[in-house]
C-alpha positions in Angstrom: 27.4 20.1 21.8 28.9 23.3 19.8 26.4 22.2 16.8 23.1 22.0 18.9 23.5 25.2 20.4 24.5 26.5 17.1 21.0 24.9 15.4 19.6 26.0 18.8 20.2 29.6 18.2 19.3 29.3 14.9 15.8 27.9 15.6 15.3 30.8 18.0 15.6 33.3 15.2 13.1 31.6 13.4 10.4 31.7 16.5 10.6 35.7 15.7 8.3 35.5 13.0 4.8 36.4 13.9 2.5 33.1 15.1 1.1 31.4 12.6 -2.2 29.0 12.3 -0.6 25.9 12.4 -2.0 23.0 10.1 -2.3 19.2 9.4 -2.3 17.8 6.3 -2.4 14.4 3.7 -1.5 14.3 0.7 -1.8 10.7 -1.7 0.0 9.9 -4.4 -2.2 7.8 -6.8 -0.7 6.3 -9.8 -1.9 3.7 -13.1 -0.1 0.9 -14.7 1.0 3.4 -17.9 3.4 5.5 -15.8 0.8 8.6 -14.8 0.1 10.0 -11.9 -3.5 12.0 -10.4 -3.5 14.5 -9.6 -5.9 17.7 -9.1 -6.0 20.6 -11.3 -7.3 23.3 -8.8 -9.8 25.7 -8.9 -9.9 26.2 -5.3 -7.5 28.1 -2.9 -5.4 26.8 -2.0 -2.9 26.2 -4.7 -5.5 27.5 -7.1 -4.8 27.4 -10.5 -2.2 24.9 -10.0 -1.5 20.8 -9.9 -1.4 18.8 -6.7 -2.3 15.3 -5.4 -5.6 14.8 -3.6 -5.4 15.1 -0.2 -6.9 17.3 3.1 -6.7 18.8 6.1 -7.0 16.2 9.2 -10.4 16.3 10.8 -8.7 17.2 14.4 -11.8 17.6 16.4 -12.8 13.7 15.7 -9.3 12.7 16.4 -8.4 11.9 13.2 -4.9 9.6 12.3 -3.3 10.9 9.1 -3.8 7.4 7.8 -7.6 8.0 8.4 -7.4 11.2 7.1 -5.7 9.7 3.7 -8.0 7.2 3.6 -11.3 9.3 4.2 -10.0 11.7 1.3 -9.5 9.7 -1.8 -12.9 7.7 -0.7 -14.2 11.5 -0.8 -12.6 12.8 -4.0 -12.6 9.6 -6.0 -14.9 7.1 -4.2 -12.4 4.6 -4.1 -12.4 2.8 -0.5 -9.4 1.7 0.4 -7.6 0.0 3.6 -4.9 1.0 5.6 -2.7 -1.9 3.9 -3.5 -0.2 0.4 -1.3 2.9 0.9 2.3 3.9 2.3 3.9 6.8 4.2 6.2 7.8 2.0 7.3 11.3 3.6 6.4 14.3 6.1 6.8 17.5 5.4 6.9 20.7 7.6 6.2 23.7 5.7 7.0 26.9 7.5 5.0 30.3 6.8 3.6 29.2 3.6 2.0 31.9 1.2 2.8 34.1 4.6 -0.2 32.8 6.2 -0.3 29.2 7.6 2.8 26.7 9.2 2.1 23.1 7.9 2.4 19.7 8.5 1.7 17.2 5.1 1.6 13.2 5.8 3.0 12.6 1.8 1.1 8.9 1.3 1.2 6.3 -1.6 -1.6 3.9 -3.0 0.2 0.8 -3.1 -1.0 -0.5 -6.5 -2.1 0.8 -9.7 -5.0 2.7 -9.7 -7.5 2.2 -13.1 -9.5 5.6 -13.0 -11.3 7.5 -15.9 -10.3 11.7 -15.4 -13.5 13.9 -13.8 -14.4 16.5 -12.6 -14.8 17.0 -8.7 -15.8 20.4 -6.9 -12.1 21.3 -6.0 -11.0 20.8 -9.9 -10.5 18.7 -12.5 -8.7 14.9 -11.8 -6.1 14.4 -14.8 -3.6 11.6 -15.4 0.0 13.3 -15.5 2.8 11.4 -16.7 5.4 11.5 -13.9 7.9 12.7 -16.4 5.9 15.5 -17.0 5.0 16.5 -13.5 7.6 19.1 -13.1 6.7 21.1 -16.5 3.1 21.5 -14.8 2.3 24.1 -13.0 2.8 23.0 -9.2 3.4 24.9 -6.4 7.1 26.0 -6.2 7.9 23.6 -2.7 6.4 20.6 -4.6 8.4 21.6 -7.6 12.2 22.5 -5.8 11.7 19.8 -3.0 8.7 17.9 -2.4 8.1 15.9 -5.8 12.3 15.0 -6.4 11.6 13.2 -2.9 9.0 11.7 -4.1 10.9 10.4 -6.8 13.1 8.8 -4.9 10.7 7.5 -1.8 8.0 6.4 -3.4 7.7 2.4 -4.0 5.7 2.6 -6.6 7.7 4.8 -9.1 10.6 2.8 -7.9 9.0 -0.1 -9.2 7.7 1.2 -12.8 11.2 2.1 -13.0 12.4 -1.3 -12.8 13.6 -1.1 -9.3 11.6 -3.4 -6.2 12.2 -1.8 -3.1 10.5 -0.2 -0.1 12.5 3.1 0.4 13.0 4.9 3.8 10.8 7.7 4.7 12.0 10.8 4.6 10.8 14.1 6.8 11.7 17.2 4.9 11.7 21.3 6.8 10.8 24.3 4.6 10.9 27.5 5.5 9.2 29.9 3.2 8.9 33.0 5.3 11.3 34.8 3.4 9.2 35.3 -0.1 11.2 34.0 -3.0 14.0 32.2 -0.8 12.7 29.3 0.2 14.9 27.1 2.4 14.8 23.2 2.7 16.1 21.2 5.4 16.1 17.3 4.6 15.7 16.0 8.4 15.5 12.2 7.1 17.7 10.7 5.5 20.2 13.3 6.1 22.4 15.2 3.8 24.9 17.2 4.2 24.1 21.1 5.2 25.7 22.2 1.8 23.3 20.3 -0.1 20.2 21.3 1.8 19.3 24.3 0.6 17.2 25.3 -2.1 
């Protein structure tokens, strides 16, 4: 049990840091039949300034699923209902100390099929259609940029498939820790890699 005391002790050194709000999270992928994705130019804190997919915190003090929460959000932003069969868990992410102020946990969700929606403007910012090869170049927050997004590259079904490839991938759970500013670390829980290749 040598390496679960040794992660063990490791994990204790990172309770040190001072208690954090801890948060819960969707965020859903949307994308068209031309190879784009949605996602919200923000005008808003969080993230403001910068791309993301829609998404929300859960709406704890109703009992709110993730899945309800995903739904509930892109009815709100884009007034497109949906059902649960119409999107996919594609990843979670646990995001340690981010910006310093708030410990999160993000539900990363697919729509299932292609989406046709004209770009508008909603009170958190403007919707655009991004092409996913251009994603990256954007500016996104630094975890979607180093970790998130390359998951979702490779986990979600749906840019699997306009890639040529028909397959429903594994989810994956991802671990950042971005207490220490400017050195974020990543930890990828699910499917597992080797600790060499972990970092970021």
């Amino acid at each position: 049990m040598a390496g679960g005391e040794a992660f063990c002790d490791e994990f204790r050194e990172d309770i040190a840091v001072d208690e954090l709000p801890y948060k819960i999270a969707t965020l859903v992928y949307i994308f068209d039949e031309r190879g784009n994705t949605l996602l919200l130019h923000r005008k808003k804190a969080p993230n403001q300034g910068l791309y993301s997919p829609i998404g929300g915190k859960l709406e704890r003090g109703i009992g709110e699923s993730p899945y309800q929460c995903a739904l509930r959000e892109v009815h709100e932003e884009i007034g497109l209902a949906l059902d649960y069969s119409d999107i996919r868990l594609c990843g979670i992410v646990a995001e340690k100390a981010y910006e310093g102020a708030t410990h999160w946990l993000m539900f990363c969700f697919e729509v299932t099929r292609a989406i046709s929606l004209t770009e508008l403007e909603i009170p958190e910012g403007r919707l655009e259609w991004v092409p996913i090869s251009e994603v990256a170049q954007r500016p996104i927050p630094e975890s979607d940029r180093k970790a998130i997004w390359p998951l979702m590259l490779q986990h979600s079904s749906q840019i699997l498939k306009l890639n040529g490839t028909v397959a429903i991938p594994e989810v994956f759970s991802l671990y950042l820790d971005c207490s220490s500013a400017g050195d974020m670390r990543a930890v990828h829980e699910h499917p597992a890699v080797p600790a060499h290749q972990s970092g970021v």
